[in-house]
C-alpha positions in Angstrom: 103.9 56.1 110.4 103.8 55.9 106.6 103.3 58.3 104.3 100.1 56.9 103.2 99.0 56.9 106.3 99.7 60.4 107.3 98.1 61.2 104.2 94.7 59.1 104.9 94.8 60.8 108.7 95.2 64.5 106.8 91.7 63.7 105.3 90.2 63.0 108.5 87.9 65.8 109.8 89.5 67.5 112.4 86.4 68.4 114.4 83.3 66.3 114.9 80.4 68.3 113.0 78.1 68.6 116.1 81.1 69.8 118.2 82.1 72.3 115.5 78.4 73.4 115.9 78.1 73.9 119.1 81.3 75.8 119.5 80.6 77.9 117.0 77.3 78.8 118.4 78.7 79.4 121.7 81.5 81.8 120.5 78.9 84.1 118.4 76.8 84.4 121.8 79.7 85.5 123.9 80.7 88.0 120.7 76.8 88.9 120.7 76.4 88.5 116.7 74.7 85.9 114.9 76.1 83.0 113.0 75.2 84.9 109.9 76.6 87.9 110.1 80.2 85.7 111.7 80.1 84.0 108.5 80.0 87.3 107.1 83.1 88.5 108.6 84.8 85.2 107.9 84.7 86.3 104.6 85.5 89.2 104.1 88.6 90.2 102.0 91.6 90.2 104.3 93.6 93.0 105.4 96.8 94.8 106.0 97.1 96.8 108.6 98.1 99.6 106.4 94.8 100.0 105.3 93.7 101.5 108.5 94.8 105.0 110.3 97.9 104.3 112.0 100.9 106.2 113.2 103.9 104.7 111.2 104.1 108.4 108.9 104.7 110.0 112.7 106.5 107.7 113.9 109.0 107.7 110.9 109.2 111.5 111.3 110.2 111.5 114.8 113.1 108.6 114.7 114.2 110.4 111.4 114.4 114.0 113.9 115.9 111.6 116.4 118.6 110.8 114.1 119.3 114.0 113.2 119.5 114.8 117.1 121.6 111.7 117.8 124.2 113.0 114.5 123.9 116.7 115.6 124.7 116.3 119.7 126.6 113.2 119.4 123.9 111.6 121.6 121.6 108.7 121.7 118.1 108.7 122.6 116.6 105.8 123.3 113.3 106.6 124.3 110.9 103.7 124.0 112.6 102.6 121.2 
């Protein structure tokens, strides 16, 4: 395959438009929200999950304490981790 040709299949559509339609229709039923408001969601603003409650601040906390255990008793934990 040429270049060129690579190129002119890139431009293709990847998905026949009644297809795309139909899909799409039948993945908002099974979410049970309209085409609307999945449009909607599509675009939003993406996200990190950072912006969310999480527990990395705990979790930091308690391999830094296992550290200082691990330094202090000359022992490992390895618990889940």
């Amino acid at each position: 395959m040429t270049r060129d040709n690579a190129l002119a299949a890139l431009n293709e559509p990847l998905y026949d438009s009644k297809d795309l339609a139909a899909d799409l229709a039948f993945f908002c039923k099974k979410l049970g929200v309209s085409e609307n408001e999945f449009h909607s969601y599509m675009n939003e603003p993406n996200r990190h999950y950072t912006d969310f409650a999480n527990w990395d601040g705990r979790r930091k906390l308690i391999k830094s304490l296992q550290g200082i255990y691990a330094r202090l008793r000359g022992k490992n934990i390895n618990v889940y981790s």
